[in-house]
N, C-alpha and C positions, 0 to 999 in steps of 0.2 A: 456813550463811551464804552461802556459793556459790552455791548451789542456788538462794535463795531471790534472788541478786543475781541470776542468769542468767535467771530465771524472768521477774521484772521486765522485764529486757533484750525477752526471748525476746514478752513482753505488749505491749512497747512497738513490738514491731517490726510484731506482727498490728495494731495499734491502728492505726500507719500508713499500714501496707500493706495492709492488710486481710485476713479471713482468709481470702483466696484467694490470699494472696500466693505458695504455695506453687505454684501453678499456673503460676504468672510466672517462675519458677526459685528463687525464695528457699524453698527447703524447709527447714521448721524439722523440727531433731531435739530429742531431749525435753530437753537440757541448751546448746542452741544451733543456730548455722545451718550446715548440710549444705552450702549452696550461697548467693552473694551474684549480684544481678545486677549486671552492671556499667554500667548506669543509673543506679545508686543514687547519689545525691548525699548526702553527709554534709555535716547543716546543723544537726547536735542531738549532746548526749553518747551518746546511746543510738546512735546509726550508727557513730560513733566507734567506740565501746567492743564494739558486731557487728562491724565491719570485723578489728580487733584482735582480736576475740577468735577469727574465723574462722582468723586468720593463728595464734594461738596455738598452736589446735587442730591445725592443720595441721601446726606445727613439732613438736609434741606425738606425732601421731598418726606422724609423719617420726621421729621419734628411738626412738618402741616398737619399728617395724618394723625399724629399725637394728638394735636390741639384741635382738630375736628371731632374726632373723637371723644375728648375730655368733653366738647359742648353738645356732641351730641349723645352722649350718656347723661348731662346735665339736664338737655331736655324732656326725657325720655322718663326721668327720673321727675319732675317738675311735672309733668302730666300726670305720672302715676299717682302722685298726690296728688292732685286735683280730682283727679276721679275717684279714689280712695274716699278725699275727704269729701265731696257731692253726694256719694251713697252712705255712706258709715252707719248714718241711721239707719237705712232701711235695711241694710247687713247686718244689721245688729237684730232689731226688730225677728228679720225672718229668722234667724241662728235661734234664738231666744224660742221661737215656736219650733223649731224643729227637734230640740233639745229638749224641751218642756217634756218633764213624767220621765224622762232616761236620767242615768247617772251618765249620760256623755256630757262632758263639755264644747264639742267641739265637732264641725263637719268637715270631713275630705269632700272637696271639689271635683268634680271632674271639666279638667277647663281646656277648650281647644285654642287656648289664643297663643300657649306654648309654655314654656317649664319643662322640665323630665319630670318634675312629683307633681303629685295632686295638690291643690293649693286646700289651705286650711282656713277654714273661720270658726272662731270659738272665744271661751272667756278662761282667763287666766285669773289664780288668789293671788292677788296682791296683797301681803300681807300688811295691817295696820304696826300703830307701833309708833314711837318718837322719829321725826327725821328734822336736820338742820335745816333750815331753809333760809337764813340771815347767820352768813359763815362770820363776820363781824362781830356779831353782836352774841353770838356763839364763841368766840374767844375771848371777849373782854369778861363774859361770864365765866368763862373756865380759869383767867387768869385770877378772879376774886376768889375761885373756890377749890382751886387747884393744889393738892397739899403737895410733899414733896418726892413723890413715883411722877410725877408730871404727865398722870396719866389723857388728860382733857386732849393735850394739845401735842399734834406731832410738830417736833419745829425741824425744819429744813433750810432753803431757801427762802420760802414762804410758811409762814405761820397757817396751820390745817388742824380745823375740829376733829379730831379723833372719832364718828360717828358709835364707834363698838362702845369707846368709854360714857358716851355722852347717856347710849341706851341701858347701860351695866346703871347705871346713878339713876335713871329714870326709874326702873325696875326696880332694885332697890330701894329706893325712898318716894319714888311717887311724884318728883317737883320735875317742874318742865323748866328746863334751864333756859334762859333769855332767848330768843334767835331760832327755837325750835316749837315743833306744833307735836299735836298727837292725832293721827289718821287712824282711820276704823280698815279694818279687813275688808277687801271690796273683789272685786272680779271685775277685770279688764278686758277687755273687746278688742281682740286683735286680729289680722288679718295675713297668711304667713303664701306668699303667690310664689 
């Protein structure tokens, strides 16, 4: 039914325009028009309904390439972790010796497979220290022990451990409040492409 509307359209526009219009910039494609001059004066349904339908196509043809895109940034991104994660040790390992006896952390790449900078591999302090890790059970603690600055808990919408207050009591007194752990200072293995 489309087909056969567009066809009509696409008849009505040669009939006009005649069929050299395509020479004039209005090239027709086999289900519509490629291109409109902008000459064209719309004085009939049929220029209307080209005009629009150009612009359809357009928005149409504008939102495929969106969404091929969006999956193939998806994938592109999905490989790069998997390769990422296949080597990481052995990334890790050679950085570690290359590194070894220097106060570097960290190497500049020189890598041909593309970027503008040199990609980095190196280790980052991650500093140790209290973190929540059971936001739950991090609140029902701060509500038993919470005097009245209400400092534990931000309440909004949703009810949030305050993480500064929870590390200020930790320091302070030394007790690990329900829902939270104590991590050691560590150096992270990161890879910056």
């Amino acid at each position: 039914m489309e087909d056969k509307a567009g066809d009509e359209l696409a008849d009505a526009w040669v009939e006009r325009y005649g069929p050299d219009a395509a020479e004039d910039g209005a090239a027709l494609e086999q289900r519509g028009l490629v291109r409109l001059p902008f000459s064209l004066l719309i004085q009939t349904e049929a220029d209307a309904a080209v005009v629009v339908g150009a612009v359809q196509l357009r928005r149409d043809t504008a939102r495929r390439i969106r969404e091929q895109a969006e999956q193939m940034a998806a994938q592109a991104d999905r490989e790069a972790d998997r390769i990422e994660e296949h080597f990481l040790n052995q990334l890790q390992e050679w950085t570690a010796k290359q590194i070894a006896g220097t106060k570097a952390k960290s190497v500049k790449l020189i890598t041909g497979q593309g970027g503008a900078s040199p990609a980095v591999v190196g280790f980052r302090r991650v500093p140790g220290g209290l973190r929540i890790v059971e936001s739950d059970k991090a609140i029902a603690w701060a509500k038993d022990h919470d005097d009245d600055s209400g400092g534990f808990l931000s309440i909004s919408v949703v009810e949030k451990p305050v993480a500064a207050e929870f590390k200020r009591h930790f320091e302070q007194t030394g007790e690990v409040p329900a829902g939270c752990e104590v991590t050691e200072e560590t150096d992270k293995f990161y890879v910056k492409a």
